[in-house]
N, C-alpha and C positions, 0 to 999 in steps of 0.2 A: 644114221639111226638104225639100231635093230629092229627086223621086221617081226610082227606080234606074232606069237609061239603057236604053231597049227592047233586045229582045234578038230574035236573027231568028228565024221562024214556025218550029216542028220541035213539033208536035202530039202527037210518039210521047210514050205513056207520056201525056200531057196531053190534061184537059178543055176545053173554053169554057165558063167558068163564068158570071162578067156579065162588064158595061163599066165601065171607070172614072169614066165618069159616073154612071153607076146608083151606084156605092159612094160617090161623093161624098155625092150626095143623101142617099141612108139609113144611111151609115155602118156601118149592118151588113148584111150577106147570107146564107141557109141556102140549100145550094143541094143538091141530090143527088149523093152520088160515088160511085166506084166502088162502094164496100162499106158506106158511110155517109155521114150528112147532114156536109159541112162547112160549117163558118163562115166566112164570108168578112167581114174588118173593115178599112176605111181608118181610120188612125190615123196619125196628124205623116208627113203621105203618103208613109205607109209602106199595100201591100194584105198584110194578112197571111192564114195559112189553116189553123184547128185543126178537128180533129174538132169539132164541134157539140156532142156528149153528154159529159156533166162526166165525169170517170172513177170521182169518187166516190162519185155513183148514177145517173147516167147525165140530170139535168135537162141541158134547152138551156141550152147556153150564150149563144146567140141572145136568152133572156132575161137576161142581165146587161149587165153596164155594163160601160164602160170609161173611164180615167183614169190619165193619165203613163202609159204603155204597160203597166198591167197589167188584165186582166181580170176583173171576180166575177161568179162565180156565185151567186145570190140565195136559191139554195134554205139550201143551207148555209155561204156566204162563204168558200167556198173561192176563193182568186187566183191566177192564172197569169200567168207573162209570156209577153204578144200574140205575138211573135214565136216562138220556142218552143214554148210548151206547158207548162212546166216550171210546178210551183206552186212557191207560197210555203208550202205549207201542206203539208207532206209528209205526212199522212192521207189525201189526197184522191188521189196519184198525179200523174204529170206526162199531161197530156193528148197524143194525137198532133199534129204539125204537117207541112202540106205545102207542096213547093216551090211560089212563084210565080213566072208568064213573065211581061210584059206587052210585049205587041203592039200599039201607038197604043192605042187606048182599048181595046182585049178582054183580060181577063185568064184564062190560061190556069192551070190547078192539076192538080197529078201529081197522078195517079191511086194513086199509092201514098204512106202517110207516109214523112218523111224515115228516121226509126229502123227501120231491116230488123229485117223482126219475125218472127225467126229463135229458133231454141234457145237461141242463145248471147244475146241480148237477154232474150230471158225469164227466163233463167237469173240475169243480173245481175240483174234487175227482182227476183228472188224473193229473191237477195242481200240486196241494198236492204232490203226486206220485213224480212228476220229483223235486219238491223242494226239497224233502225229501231222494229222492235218492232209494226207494220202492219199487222195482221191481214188487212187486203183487199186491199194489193199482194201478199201470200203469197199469197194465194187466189187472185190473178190469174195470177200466175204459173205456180201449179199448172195451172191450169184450161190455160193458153194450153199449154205444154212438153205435159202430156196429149194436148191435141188436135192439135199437130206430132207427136204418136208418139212421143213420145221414154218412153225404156221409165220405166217405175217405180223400177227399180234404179237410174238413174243421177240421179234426182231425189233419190233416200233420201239415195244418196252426197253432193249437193251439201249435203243438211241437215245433213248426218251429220259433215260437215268442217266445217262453219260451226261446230258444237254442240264437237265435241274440241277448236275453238282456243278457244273462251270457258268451256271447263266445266271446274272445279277435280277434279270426282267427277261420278259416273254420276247422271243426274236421273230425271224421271220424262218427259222430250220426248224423249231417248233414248231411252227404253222403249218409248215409242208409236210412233216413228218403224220401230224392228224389228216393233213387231204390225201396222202398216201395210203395212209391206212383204211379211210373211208372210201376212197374209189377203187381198192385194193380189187374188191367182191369182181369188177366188170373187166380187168383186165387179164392181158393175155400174160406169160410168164416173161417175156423179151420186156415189153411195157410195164410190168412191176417192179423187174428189176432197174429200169431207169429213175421209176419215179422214188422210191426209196434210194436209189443211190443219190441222185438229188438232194433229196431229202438230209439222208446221214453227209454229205459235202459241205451243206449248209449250215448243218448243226457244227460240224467242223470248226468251220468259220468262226463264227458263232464264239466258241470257246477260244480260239487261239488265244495264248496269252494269256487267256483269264486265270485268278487264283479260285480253290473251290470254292465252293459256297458253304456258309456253315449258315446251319436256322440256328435264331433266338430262340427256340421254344417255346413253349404253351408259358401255364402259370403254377407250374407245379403239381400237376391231376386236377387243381381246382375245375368244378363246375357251374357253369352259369345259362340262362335260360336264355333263349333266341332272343327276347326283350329284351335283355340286358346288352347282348352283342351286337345285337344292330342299332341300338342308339349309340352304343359304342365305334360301332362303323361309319355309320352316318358323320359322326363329329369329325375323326380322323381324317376322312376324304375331306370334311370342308378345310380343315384346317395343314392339309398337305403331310400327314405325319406317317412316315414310312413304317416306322417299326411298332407302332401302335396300332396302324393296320393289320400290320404280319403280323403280332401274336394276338391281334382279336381272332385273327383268321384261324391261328393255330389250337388258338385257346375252343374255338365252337367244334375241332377234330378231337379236341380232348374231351370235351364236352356229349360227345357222342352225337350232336347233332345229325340228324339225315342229312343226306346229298339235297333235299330240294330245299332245303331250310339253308344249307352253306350258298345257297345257290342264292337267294332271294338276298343272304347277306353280303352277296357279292353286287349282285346287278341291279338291287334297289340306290345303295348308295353311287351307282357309278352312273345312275340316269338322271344325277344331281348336275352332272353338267351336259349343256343339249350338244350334242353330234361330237361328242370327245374327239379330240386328237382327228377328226375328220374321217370318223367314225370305226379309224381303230381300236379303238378301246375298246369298244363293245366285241367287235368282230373277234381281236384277238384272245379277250377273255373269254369268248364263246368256244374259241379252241380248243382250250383249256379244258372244259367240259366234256369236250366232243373227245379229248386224248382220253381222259380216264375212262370214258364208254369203251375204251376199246384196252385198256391197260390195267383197268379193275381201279375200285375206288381206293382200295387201301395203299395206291402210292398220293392220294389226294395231299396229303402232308409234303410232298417234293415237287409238289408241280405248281398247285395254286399259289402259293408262296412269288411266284414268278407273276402272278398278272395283278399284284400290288399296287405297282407302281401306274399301272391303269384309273386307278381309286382316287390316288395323292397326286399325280405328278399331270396327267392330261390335260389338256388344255379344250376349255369350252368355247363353241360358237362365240357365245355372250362376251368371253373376254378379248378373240381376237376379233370382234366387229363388221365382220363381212357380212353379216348377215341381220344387218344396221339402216339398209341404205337396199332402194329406197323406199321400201317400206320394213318398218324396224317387224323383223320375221319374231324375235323371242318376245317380245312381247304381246303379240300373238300366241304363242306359245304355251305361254304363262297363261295367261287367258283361259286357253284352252283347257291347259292342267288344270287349273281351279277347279274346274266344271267338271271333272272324273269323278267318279262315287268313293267314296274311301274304304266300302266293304270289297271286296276281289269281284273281277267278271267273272263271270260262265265260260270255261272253255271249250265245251263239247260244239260239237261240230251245228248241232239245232238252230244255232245262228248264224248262219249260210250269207253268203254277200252273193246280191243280183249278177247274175254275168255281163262280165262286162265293167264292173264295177270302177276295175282298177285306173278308167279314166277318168273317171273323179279325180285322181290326182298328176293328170296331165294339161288339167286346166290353169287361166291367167290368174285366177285371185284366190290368195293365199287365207283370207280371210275364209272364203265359201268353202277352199277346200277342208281345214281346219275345224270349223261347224259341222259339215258333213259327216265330220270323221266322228266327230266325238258323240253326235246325233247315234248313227249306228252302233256305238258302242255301249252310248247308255240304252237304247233300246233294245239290247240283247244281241247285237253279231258279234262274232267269237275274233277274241283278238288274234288268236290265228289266223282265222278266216280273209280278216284286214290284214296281216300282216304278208302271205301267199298273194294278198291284189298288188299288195304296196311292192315286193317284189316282181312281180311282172310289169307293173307300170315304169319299174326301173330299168327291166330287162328291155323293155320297147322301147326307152331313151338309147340304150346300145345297139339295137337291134336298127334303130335306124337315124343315126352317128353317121351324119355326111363326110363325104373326101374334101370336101374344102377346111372340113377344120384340121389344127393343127395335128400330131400325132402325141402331143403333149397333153392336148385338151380330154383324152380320155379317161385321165384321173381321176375325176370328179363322178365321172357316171360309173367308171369301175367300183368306185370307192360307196359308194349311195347304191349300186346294186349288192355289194357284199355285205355293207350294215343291214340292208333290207333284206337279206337272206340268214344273214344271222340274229336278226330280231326275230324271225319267224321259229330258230331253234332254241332260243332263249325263253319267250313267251310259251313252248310246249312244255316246259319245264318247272314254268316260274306258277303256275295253279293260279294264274288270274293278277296275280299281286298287284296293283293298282301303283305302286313306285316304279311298277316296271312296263308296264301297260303302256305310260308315257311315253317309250319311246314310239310310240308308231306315229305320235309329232313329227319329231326330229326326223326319220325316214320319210314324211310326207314333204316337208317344208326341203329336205334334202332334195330330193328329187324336183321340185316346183324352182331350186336354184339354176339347178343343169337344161331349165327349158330353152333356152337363147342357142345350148349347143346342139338343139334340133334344129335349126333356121339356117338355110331349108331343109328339113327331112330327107332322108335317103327312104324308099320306098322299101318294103318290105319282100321278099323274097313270096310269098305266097299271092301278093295283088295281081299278080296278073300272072297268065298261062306260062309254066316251066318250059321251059327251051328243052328237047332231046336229051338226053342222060345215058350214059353207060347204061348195058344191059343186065348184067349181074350183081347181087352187094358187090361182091369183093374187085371188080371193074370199078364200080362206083368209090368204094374208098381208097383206093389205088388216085383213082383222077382226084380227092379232097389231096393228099399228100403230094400228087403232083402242082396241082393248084398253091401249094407254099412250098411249091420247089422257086418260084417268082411271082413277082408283085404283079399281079393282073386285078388288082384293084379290088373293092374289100367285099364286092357282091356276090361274083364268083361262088369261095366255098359255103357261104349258105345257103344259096338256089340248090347245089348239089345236098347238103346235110336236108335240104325241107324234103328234095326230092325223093333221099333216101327213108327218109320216115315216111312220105307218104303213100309209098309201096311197102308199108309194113314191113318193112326189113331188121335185121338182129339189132335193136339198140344196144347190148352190152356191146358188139363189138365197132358200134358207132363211137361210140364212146371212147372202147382202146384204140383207137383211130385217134381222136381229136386230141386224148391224153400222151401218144407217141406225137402227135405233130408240136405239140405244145414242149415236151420234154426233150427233144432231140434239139430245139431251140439255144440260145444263150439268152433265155430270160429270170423274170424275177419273180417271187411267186407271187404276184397278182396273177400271172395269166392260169394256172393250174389254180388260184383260190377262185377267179372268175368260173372255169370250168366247172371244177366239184360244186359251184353255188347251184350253176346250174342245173349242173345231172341230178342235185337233189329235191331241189325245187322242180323240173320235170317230174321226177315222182310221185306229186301230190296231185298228179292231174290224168284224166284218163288218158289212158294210149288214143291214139290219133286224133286228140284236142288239139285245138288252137291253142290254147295256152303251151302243149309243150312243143310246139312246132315254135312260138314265138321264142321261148327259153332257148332252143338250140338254135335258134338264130342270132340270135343275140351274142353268145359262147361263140358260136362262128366268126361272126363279121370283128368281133375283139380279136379275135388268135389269127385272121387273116391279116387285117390294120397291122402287127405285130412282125411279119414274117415276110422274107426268111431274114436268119442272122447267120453267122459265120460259121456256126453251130462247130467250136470248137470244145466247148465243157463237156458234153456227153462223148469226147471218143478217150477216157479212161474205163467208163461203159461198158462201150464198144469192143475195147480191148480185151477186158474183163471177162465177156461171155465169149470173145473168141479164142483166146486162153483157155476158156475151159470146154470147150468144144474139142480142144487139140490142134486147131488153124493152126498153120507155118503162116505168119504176118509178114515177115521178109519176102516170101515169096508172094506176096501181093493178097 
């Protein structure tokens, strides 16, 4: 092949890298560039010019070979075409490429790759990533958009619309994609980037396979009044009806309805059945809300669409019967709800619960607790109020989760701590609503289930005098991390996490602590949705209360019971930020 016609000397932007006799000879060249080693390769006298480092873990490429104009890398045979960059192997990523000059025998190479490695590149790059299913072009992506500054939020966004065009129903990459976002604030940049890449992995998942989603749409501009859509919703949920749900839901966006009125027309009819789906429904629709907090309400139309099937499809206490026997709990319940006032509670804070309160609902009879609860509420305590007790009564079922039970049995009190932390964000929202009030039942009665898996209790990290502790934070969260480097049983890292609060030390980076031990894991996202319940629920209470020392014990003794795993999913990660640091991984 004839080689492309000189072009005249303009150096800007350009190296002198070699001669075109030197590439004759060796046919390949590494030479140093601006930011990184390139390759330089004559091939069918063509000079071509890719970064050097594979993308897929960073070996020379300078050790592979080449043949018909494509490239391998030997480490993992990964192939690129010479000109380009681009693989054949879409695992590996496309390599960068730069322009060549040639001037008589000098070849000259930009100083920068061809692809402007911009937001809007990365952004597509991370695309890619979730189309493909990628784990370490997400992770690249992440890493690169991070380090141009681009905020957090508008990254969630990009996962967030990728995840509503391939999701039938709300998942569980969804879910983590809001706890990412929400515990975004405490984390360190190594730490964030895990937990989003997590996150965007999950949502991955998620879609594989799936066709897009198309919405039915509203009713053609028509509008109609909250009355009308939420008797309209109401019927659909009882009667299981998918797409009558979704265009009541779409029709109250067309309607211009507010956020807390869409809101009331979601979680009034879904507390139609008690402790849905074992009290995913509530928590994951609370997601939902929590995403466009942080995504802007005007993609509301692409997201809620997704927790539908929360409405029609979940399944209630009442119908699967466990909670029948041996004292029938819904019919208490029921009882209970009658006795609500049909005008909305007070939510301001003026109706305070006694300290302490939250053991009202760690007592034997289901009846007293029930009474109690509704007593306080008709009397004016703020269903908040209840709802912050009812969450720490839940958190001290975790918090003291004996080693005798199974590691299986913790589902139940995970699952009863996370609806009680997410009734607590649902009720700040919902302006008293008396349909939704009721759930702080079902989170009572939930919790009053899980008492048999306190028998015997595991004793609390602050009842008696702390044992010695490292002397510095950063000693001390070094020893939490080393404490799930192996199983030394689940008491361990919360004696340290009570000890570290109780020396007033930096809770955000308490926090990016328990969030890297949690995410370097191979788990699932209960333990990062355990976590964020908690660091938010700690926030309702003052710094060095009992209540948030009990919260992070809680979070503790769960993500200790859990660890270590093989921790083999975060090292695409791994990978990811040490590629772009510039590590040589070959070289260990």
């Amino acid at each position: 092949m004839t080689p492309p016609a000189p072009v005249s000397s303009d150096p800007t932007g350009f190296f002198h890298a070699a001669t075109i006799t030197e590439l004759k000879e060796k046919k390949m060249v590494t030479v140093a560039g601006a930011d990184r080693p390139v390759l330089l390769c004559w091939h069918d006298g063509i000079v071509s010019a890719l970064d050097d480092r594979c993308p897929h873990m960073g070996f020379p490429l300078a050790k592979g070979s080449v043949r018909d104009g494509i490239l391998t890398c030997h480490w993992h045979h990964a192939r690129f075409d010479l000109r380009s960059g681009c693989t054949f192997d879409l695992w590996a990523d496309d390599t960068p490429s730069f322009e060549v000059r040639i001037e008589g025998d000098d070849v000259w190479v930009a100083r920068r790759p061809r692809q402007r490695a911009d937001a809007a590149f990365y952004s597509a790059r991370l695309r890619r990533g979730l189309e493909q299913g990628i784990g370490l072009v997400q992770a690249k992506g992440i890493v690169a958009l991070l380090d141009l500054r681009e905020p957090v939020e508008t990254i969630v966004r990009r996962v967030a619309e990728f995840g509503a065009q391939h999701h039938r129903s709300w998942r569980d990459g969804m879910t983590l994609l809001t706890i990412a976002a929400r515990l975004s604030p405490w984390l360190s940049k190594t730490t964030r980037v895990y937990v989003l890449a997590v996150a965007a992995r999950t949502v991955g998942q998620n879609c594989a396979g799936q066709a897009p989603r198309h919405s039915p749409g509203g009713f053609g501009g028509e509008r109609f009044d909250e009355d009308r859509l939420n008797r309209w919703m109401f019927h659909w949920a009882r009667v299981r009806h998918d797409d009558g749900a979704e265009r009541t839901l779409l029709a109250a966006l067309e309607s211009g309805l507010a956020p807390g009125a869409v809101h009331r027309l979601v979680f009034g009819p879904l507390q139609e059945r008690i402790y849905a789906d074992t009290g995913h429904a509530l928590d994951l629709s609370n997601k939902a809300f929590e995403l466009l907090e942080v995504i802007g309400w005007e993609h509301a139309a692409r997201m809620l669409p997704l927790i539908v099937q929360n409405l029609t499809q979940s399944q209630s206490e009442e119908e699967s019967g466990s909670w029948r026997a041996p004292t029938d709990l819904i019919e208490l319940i029921r009882e209970a709800e009658a006795g609500l006032r049909e005008d909305r509670y007070l939510m301001e804070a003026g109706g305070a619960c006694r300290p302490e309160f939250y053991r009202l609902f760690l007592g034997e009879d289901p009846g007293v607790i029930l009474k109690t609860l509704l007593d306080a509420l008709n009397d004016g305590t703020s269903p908040v109020a209840i709802a912050r007790h009812l969450a720490l009564a839940a958190a001290w079922r975790l918090a003291c989760f004996p080693e005798s039970n199974d590691i299986e049995d913790w589902f139940a009190p995970m699952h009863t701590f996370s609806f009680c932390h997410a009734l607590c964000q649902v009720l700040v929202r919902s302006e008293g609503e008396t349909a939704v009030v009721r759930g702080l039942f079902h989170a009572a009665m939930s919790i009053y289930t899980d008492r048999f898996l306190n028998l015997p209790r595991a004793p609390l990290p602050g009842e008696k005098a702390l044992d010695p502790l490292p002397g510095t934070p950063d000693e001390l969260r070094q020893q939490m991390l080393s404490v799930l480097d192996q199983r030394r049983g689940w008491s361990e890292l919360p004696r340290l996490v009570t000890g570290y609060l109780r020396r007033g030390y930096p809770e955000a980076a308490l926090i990016d602590t328990l969030a890297f031990g949690t995410v370097r894991e191979d788990l699932d996202f209960h333990m990062l949705q355990v976590l964020e319940a908690g660091v938010t629920e700690a926030a309702t209470w003052p710094q060095g209360s009992t209540e948030r020392e009990l919260l992070y014990a809680a979070v503790a003794r769960h993500l200790a019971a859990h660890c270590p795993t093989t921790r083999s999913s975060g090292q695409p990660v791994a990978v990811a930020l040490r590629l772009h640091r510039g590590e040589e991984l070959h070289a260990g």
